[in-house]
C-alpha positions in Angstrom: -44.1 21.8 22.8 -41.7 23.1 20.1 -38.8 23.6 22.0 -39.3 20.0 23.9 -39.5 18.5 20.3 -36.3 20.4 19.4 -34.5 19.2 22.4 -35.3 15.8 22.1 -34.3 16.1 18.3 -31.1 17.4 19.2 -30.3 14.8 22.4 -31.0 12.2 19.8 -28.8 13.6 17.0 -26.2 13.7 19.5 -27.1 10.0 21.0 -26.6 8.5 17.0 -23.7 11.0 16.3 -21.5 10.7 18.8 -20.6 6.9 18.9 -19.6 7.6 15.1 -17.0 10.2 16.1 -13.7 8.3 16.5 -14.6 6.5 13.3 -15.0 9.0 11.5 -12.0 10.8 12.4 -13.3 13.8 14.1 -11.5 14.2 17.6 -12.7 17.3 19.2 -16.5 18.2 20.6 -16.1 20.8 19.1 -16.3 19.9 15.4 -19.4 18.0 16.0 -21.0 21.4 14.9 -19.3 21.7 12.0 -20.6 18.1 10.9 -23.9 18.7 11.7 -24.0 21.9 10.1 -22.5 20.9 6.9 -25.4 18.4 5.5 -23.7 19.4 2.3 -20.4 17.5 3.1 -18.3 17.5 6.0 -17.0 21.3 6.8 -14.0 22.4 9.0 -14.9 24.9 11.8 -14.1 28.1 9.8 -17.2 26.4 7.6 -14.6 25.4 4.8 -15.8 22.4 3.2 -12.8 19.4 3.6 -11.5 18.0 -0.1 -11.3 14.1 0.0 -7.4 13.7 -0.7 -6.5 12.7 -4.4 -4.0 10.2 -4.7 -1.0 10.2 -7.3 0.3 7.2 -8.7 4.0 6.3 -8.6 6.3 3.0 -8.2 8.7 1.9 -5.4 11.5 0.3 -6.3 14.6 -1.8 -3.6 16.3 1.7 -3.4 12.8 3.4 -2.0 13.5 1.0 1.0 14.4 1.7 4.5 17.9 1.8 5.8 18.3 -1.5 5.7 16.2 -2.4 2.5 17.7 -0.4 -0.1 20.4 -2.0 -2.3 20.0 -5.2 -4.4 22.8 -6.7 -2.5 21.1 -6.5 0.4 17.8 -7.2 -0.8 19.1 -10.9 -1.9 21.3 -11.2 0.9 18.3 -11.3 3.0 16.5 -14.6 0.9 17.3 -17.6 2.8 16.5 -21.3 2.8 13.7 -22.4 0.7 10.6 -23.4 1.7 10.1 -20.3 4.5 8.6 -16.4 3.5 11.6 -14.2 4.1 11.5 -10.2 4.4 13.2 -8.5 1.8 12.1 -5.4 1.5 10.1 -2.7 3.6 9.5 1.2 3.2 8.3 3.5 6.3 5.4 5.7 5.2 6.4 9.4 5.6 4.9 12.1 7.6 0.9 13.4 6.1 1.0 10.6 3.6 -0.9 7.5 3.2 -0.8 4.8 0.8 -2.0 1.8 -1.2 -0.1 -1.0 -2.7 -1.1 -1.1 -6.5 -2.8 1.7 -9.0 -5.6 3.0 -11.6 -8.5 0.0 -12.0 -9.3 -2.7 -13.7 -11.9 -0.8 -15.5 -9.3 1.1 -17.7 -6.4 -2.0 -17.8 -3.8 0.4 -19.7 -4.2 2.7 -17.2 -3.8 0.2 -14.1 -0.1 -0.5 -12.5 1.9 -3.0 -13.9 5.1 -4.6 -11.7 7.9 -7.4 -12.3 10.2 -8.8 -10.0 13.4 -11.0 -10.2 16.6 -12.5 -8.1 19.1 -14.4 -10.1 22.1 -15.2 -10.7 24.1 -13.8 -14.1 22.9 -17.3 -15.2 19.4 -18.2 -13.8 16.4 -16.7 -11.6 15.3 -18.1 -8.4 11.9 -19.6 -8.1 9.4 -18.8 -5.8 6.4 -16.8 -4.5 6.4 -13.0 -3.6 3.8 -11.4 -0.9 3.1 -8.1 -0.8 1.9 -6.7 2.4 1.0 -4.0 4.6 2.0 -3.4 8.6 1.3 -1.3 11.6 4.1 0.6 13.1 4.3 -1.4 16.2 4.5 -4.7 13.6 1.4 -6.1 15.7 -0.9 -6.5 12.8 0.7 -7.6 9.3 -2.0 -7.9 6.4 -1.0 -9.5 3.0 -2.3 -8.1 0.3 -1.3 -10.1 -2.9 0.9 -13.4 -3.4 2.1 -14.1 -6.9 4.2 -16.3 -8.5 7.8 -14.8 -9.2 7.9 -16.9 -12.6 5.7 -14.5 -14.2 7.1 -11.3 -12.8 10.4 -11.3 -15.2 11.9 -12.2 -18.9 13.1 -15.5 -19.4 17.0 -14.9 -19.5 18.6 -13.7 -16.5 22.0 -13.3 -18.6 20.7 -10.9 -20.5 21.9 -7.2 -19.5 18.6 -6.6 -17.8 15.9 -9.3 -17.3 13.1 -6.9 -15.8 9.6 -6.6 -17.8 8.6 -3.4 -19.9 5.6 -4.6 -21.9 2.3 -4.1 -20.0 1.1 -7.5 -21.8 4.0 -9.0 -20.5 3.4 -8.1 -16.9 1.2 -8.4 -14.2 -1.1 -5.6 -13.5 -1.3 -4.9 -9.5 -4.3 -2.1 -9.5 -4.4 0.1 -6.7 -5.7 -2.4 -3.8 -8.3 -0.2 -2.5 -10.3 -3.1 -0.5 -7.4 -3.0 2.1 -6.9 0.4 4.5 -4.5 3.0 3.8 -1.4 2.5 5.1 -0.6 6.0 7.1 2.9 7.7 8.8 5.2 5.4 10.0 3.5 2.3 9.0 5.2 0.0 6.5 4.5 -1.5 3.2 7.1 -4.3 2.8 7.9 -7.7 0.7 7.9 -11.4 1.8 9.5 -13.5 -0.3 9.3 -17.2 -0.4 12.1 -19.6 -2.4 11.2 -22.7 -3.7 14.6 -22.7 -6.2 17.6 -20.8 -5.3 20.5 -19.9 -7.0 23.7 -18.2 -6.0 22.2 -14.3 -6.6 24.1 -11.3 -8.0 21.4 -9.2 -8.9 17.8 -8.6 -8.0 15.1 -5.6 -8.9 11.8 -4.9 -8.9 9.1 -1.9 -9.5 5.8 -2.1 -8.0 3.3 0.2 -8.7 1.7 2.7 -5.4 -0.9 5.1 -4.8 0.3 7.6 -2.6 -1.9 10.1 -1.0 -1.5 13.5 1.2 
């Protein structure tokens, strides 16, 4: 009667477990062993128990950018008409990392990410909206994750040597977005940008704070 009891345990373990597998990330039969034996936390199968990744915090800036991405005359090259989102900007995750837009929490604000943005002219900024996003590597599923006002995202002069922000009550703080997935190898996080006001632009820059984990 036992052994029927543990069978049935077992075929019903295996039942609720299995369907779980894929999401969980666990491809082979033959770890389902080492999950079931580890009640204590999930365990490779030399019964090593598996760290959760910790994540560093760091910024990207237009020269972190793809090929195609990296320079500032590029970067505002690629703003056109007004009125219409425009990519500017996109960086291909490398191999056995992942990442999240933003860092730290709001919970410890001096500790959180702070960013500013700009594209002007020696004389004036343009105007508009930025969108941060996230995107598959096939580009079939494109997720924004934030949409903020460029007006707030630099100083007030552009002909001053450098416009950008450096006073975290200046700026706006982008914590690490941890509500959205991480964005794994060879996916992209990249930069819409909308114009409402153009000028003729000679300069453009930005730093946007990351989580990057591996």
């Amino acid at each position: 009667m036992k052994r029927k009891l543990s069978h049935l345990w077992t075929l019903l373990t295996l039942i609720f477990i299995l369907p779980l597998v894929p999401v969980m990330g666990i491809g082979a039969l033959g770890d389902l062993g080492s999950l079931l034996g580890g009640l204590g936390g999930l365990r490779t199968g030399s019964g090593k128990t598996v760290q959760a990744r910790q994540g560093y915090r760091t910024d990207v800036q237009i020269v972190d950018g793809d090929a195609a991405f990296d320079t500032a005359a590029e970067v505002f090259a690629l703003i056109g008409a007004v009125g219409t989102y425009w990519r500017v900007w996109e960086m291909t995750i490398p191999a056995q990392q992942f990442v999240h837009w933003g860092y730290g929490s709001p919970a410890t604000p001096m500790n959180q990410g702070y960013m500013f943005f700009y594209a002007a002219s020696a004389a004036a900024f343009d105007v508009g909206v930025v969108r941060l996003l996230q995107e598959n590597a096939r580009r079939t599923r494109t997720v924004p994750v934030a949409e903020l006002a460029d007006v707030g995202l630099h100083g007030l002069v552009a002909a001053i040597a450098d416009p950008s922000l450096i006073n975290k009550n200046d700026m706006v703080a982008l914590p690490e977005k941890v509500e959205y997935p991480l964005v794994g190898e060879d996916s992209r996080i990249a930069i819409d940008y909308r114009p409402d006001v153009l000028v003729v632009e000679t300069q453009a820059a930005f730093k946007i704070p990351i989580t990057v984990y591996q």
